[in-house]
C-alpha positions in Angstrom: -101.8 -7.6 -129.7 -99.0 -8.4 -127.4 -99.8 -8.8 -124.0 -97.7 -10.0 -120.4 -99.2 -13.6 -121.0 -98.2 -14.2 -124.2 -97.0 -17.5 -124.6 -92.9 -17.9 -124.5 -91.0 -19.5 -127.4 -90.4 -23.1 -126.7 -87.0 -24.6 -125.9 -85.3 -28.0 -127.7 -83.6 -30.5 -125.8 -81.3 -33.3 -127.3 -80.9 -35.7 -125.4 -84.1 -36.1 -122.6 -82.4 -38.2 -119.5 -82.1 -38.2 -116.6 -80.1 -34.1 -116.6 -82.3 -33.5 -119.2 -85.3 -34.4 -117.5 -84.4 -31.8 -114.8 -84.1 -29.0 -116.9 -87.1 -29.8 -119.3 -88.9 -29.8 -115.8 -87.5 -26.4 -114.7 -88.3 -24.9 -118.2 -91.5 -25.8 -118.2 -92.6 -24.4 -114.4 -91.2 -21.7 -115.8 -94.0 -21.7 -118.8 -91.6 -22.7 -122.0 -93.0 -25.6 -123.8 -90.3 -27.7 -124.0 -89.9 -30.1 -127.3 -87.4 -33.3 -126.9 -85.5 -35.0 -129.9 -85.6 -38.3 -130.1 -84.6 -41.5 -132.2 -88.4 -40.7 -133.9 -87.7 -36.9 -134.5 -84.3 -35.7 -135.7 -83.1 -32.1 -135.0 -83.7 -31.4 -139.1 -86.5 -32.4 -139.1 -87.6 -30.3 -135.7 -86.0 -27.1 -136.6 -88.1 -26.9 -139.8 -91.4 -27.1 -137.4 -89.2 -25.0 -134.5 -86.8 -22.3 -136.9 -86.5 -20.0 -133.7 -86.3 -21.6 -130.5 -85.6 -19.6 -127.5 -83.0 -22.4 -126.3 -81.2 -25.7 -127.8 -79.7 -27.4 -125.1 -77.7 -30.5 -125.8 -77.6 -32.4 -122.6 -76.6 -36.1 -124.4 -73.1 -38.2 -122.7 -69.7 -37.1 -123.6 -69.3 -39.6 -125.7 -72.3 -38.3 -128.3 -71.5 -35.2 -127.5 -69.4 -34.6 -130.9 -71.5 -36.3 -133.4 -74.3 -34.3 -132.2 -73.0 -31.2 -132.4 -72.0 -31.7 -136.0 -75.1 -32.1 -136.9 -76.8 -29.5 -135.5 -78.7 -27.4 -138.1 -77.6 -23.9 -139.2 -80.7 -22.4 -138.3 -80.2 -23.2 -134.4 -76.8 -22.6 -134.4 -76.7 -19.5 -132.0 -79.4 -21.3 -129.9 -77.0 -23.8 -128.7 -76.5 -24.0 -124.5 -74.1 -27.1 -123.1 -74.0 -28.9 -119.9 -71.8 -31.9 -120.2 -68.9 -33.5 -118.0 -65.3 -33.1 -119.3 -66.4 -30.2 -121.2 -64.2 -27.7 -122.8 -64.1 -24.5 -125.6 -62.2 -26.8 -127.9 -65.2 -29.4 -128.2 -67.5 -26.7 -129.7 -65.0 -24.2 -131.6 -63.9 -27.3 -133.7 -67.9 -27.3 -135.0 -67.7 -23.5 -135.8 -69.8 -22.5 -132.4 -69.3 -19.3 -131.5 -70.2 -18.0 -127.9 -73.1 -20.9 -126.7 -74.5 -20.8 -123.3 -73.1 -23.1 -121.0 -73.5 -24.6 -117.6 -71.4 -25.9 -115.6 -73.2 -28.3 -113.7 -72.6 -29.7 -110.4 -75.9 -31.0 -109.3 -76.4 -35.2 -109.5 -79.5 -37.0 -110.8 -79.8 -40.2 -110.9 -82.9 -43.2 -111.4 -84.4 -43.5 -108.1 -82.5 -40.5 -106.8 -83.5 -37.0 -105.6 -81.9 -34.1 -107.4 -78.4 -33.8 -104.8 -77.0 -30.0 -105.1 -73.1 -30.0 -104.9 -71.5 -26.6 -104.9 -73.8 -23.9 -107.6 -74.3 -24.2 -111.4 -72.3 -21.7 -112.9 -73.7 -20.6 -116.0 -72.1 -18.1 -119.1 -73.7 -16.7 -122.4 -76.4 -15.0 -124.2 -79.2 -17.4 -122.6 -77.9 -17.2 -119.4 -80.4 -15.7 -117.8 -83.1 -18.0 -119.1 -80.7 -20.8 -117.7 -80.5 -19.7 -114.4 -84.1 -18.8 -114.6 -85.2 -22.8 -115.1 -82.3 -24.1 -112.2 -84.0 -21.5 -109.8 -87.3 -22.8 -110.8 -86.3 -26.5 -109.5 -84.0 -25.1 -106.7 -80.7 -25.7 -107.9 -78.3 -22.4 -106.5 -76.1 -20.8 -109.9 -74.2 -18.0 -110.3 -73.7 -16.3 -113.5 -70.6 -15.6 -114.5 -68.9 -12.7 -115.4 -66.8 -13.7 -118.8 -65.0 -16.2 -120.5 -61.6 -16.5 -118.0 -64.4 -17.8 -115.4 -65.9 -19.7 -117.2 -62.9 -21.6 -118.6 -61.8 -21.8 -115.2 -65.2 -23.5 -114.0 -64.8 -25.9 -116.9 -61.6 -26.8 -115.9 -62.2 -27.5 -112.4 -65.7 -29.7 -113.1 -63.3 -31.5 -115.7 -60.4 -32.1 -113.2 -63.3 -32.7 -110.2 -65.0 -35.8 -112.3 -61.5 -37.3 -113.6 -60.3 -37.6 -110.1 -62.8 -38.9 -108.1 -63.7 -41.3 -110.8 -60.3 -42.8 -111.9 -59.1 -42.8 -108.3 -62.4 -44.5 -107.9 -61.3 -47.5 -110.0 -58.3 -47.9 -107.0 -60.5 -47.1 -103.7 -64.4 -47.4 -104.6 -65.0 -44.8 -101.1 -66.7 -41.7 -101.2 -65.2 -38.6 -102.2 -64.7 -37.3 -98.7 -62.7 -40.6 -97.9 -60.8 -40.3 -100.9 -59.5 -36.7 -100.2 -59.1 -37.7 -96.3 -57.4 -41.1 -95.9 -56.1 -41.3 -99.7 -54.8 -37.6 -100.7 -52.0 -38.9 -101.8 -53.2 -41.3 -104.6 -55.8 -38.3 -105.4 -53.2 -35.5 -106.1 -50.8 -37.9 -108.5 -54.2 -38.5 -110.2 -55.3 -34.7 -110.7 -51.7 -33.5 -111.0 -51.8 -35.9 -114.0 -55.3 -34.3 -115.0 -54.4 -30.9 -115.3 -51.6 -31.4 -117.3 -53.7 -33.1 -120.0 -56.6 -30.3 -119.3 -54.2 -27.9 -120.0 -53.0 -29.0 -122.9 -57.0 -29.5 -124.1 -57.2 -26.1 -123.4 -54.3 -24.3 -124.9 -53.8 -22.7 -121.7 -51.8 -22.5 -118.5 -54.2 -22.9 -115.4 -52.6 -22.6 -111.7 -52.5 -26.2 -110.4 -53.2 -24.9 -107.0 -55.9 -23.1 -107.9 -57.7 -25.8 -109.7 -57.1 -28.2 -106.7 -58.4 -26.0 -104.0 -61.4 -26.0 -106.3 -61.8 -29.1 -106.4 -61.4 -30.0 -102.9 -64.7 -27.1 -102.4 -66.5 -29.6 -104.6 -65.2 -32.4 -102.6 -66.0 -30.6 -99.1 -69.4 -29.6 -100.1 -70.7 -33.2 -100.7 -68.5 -35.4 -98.8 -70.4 -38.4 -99.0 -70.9 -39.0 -103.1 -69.6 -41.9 -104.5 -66.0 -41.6 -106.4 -67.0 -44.4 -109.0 -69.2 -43.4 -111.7 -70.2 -46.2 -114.6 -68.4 -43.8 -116.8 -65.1 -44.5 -114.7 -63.1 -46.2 -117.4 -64.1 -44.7 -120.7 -63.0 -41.3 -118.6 -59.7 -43.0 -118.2 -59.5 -44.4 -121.2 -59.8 -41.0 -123.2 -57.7 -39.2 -120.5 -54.6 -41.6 -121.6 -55.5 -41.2 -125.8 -55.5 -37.6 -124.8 -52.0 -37.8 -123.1 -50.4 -40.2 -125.5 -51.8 -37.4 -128.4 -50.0 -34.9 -126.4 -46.6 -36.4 -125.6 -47.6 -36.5 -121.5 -46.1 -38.7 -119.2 -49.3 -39.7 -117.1 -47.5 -42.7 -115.1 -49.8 -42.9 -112.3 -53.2 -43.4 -114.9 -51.0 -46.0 -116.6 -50.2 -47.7 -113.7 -54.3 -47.9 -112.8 -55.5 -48.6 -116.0 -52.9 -51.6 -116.3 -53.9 -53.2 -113.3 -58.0 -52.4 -112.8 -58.9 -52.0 -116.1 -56.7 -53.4 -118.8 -58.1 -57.3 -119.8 
């Protein structure tokens, strides 16, 4: 007999840090049993225990981010919601996933640190409303977004948002406020050079001043965050294989990388 308190289908998490931890945390005050992979338990090996999750949500770094989603079993493969940095279409179409749930996430956890909010989480797809239903649970504002024009455009702005602040970060370690006020200069060479490489990730034309007014709301609404993140470099590093890939002059990232990061 089904009743209002039966128990909810559980929800799979890869990759159980520190943005993982928040949303395994909001799931679960939201009464979803929430089951982790780990080194010990591989996603095979859970999906034959777990064949019809209500959620998979992949929350490891960038750089896993491919190898994990190539081997996510079949049987979850319309289960799948994202949340990563630097995140576009191409990085899950190339795997043969069609229409996952994503979140664009703008909220910072870190060890030792309380959940910040900057801006909302936009969030996009068929478990979008059991998204925004675990972010509300552990106060984090969203917005759920209307189709896939918005959401590429959210994408795009996160991406161009993380690669400013943080390459410029490797030239004027200030906060992101600072950066925008005393050093606009520096930070508009650095995300004119972004969007020309995000656009060419993303097949698509975006407005330039568009993206950079959206990014200065990011910028406005937490003035004081840090531009430097530890994943500063490797950012930079796969910004200029991107470009070189792509025939785009990116002088200014050059110019950075040759003299703060290059041994």
């Amino acid at each position: 007999m089904t009743t209002k308190n039966a128990l909810k289908k559980p929800v799979v998490i890869v990759g159980l840090g520190e943005l993982g931890g928040e949303f395994a945390r909001g799931f679960l005050r939201c009464g979803y049993p929430v089951y982790p992979v780990t080194r010990q338990i591989s996603m095979d090996t859970l999906s034959q225990h777990l064949p019809d999750p209500a959620l998979v949500l992949i929350t490891v770094q960038e750089k896993e981010l491919h190898k994990v989603l190539s081997e996510v079993p079949a049987i979850w493969q319309d289960k799948i919601a994202l949340v990563q940095n630097e995140l576009l279409p191409r990085d899950w179409q190339q795997f043969d996933i069609h229409n996952p749930t994503v979140a664009v996430v703008w909220f910072e956890k870190k060890p030792d640190m309380v959940l910040t909010n900057i801006l909302y989480t936009p969030v996009f797809g068929p478990a979008s409303s059991l998204m925004t239903e675990a972010l509300n649970a552990i106060h984090v504002p969203t917005k759920k977004l209307e189709n896939e024009d918005e959401l590429l455009y959210e994408l795009l702005r996160k991406s161009l948002y993380i690669l400013t602040v943080n390459i410029c970060g490797l030239v004027e370690n200030c906060s992101v406020g600072e950066l925008w006020e005393k050093h606009s200069e520096l930070a508009r060479e650095v995300a004119h050079e972004a969007i020309k490489i995000l656009a060419w990730l993303s097949q698509t034309t975006p407005s330039e001043e568009k993206l950079i007014a959206g990014m200065a709301e990011g910028i406005a609404d937490c003035p004081h965050r840090k531009c430097l993140g530890r994943s500063a470099k490797s950012r930079l590093e796969r910004a200029l294989t991107y470009a070189k890939e792509a025939g785009i002059a990116v002088p200014k990232m050059e110019e950075i990388y040759q003299k703060y990061c290059a041994s």
